[in-house]
N, C-alpha and C positions, 0 to 999 in steps of 0.2 A: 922073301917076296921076289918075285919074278922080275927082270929085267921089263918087260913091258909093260908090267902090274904098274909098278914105279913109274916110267916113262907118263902112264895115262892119270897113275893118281897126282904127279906135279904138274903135268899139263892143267889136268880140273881145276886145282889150288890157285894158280898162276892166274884162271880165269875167272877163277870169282875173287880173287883182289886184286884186279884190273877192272870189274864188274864192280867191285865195291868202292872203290877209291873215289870215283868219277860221285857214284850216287851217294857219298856221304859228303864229299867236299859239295854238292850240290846243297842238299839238303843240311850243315850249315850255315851256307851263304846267304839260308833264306829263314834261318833262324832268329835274327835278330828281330824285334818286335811283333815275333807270330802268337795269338793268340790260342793255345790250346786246347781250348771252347769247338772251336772247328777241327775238320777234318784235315787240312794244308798245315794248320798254326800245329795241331799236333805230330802229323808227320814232319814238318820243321824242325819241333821242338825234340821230338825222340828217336828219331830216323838213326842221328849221326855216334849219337850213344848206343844204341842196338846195335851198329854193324862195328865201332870198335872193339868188340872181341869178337867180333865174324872175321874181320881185317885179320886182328893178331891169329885168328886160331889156324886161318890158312896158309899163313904163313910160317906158321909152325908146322904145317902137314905140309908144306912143300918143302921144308929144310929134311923133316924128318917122313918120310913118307911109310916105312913100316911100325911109325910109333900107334900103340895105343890111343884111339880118338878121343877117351875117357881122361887118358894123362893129359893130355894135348891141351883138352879144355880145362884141366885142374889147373895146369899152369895158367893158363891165360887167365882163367877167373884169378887167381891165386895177383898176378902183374899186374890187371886192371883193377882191382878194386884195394890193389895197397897203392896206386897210383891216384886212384880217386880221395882215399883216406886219406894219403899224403899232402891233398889240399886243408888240410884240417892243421896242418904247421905250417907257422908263417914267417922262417927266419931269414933272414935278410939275405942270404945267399942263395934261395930259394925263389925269395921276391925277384933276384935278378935273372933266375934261368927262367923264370916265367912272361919275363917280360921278351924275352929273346924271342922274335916271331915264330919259328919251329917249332922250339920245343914248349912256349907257351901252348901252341896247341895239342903240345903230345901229351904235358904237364896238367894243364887246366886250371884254373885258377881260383874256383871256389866248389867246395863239399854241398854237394845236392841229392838228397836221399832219393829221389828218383832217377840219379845217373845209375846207384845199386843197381834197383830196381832194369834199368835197360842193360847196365854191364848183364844181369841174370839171365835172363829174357837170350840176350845178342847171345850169348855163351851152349846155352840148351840150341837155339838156332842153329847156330854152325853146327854143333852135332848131329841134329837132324839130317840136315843139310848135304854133311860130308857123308853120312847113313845111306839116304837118296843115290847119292853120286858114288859111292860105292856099290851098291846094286847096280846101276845100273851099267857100269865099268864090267862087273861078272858077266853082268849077259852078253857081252862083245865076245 
């Protein structure tokens, strides 16, 4: 991969998790008592699970920027949904990293079959996504 190939595909990366950072801590913040029924309570409620593995996957393409977009996201699906599983054990050493404010929100604290369902969704996304933004990097 070319020197400025690189240069433009960690630029991209850099910018939609800078892009995404802001609109997921958002779209938590307004998650608490949103009703899903609506259009806000659902963007609330699945917003901030959709774009964590948008988050990790870009960040993975910006460490690694001639990897495989396909590995990129096997990984990421592969870290976020043994992270979500992982709220399905509840031993005490666990109860206390979850309580720790960081990593309780990196952690999560309870198994919700539609967190899956957005980990899938946020996963297929970013590929698209970095798909998009790969073309459009060629045409420069």
């Amino acid at each position: 991969m070319a020197i400025e190939r690189v240069c433009r595909a960690r630029l991209s990366a850099a910018l939609v998790v800078l892009l995404v950072i802001p609109v997921g801590l958002l779209a938590r913040s307004h998650r608490a008592g949103a009703d899903p029924a609506t259009l806000s309570g659902f963007l609330s409620t699945y917003t901030g699970d959709t774009l964590w593995p948008i988050l990790f996957f870009f960040l993975g393409r910006f460490a690694f920027p001639a990897a495989n977009r396909r590995r990129i996201a096997a990984v990421v699906l592969t870290l976020t949904l043994g992270l979500e599983f992982g709220q399905l054990r509840q031993p005490e050493f666990l109860q206390w990293l979850r309580r720790q404010p960081i990593l309780g929100f990196m952690l999560g604290n309870t198994f919700v079959w539609s967190d899956v369902a957005c980990l899938l969704v946020g996963s297929v996304l970013a590929v698209l996504i970095d798909a998009i933004l790969s073309v459009s990097l060629k045409k420069r």
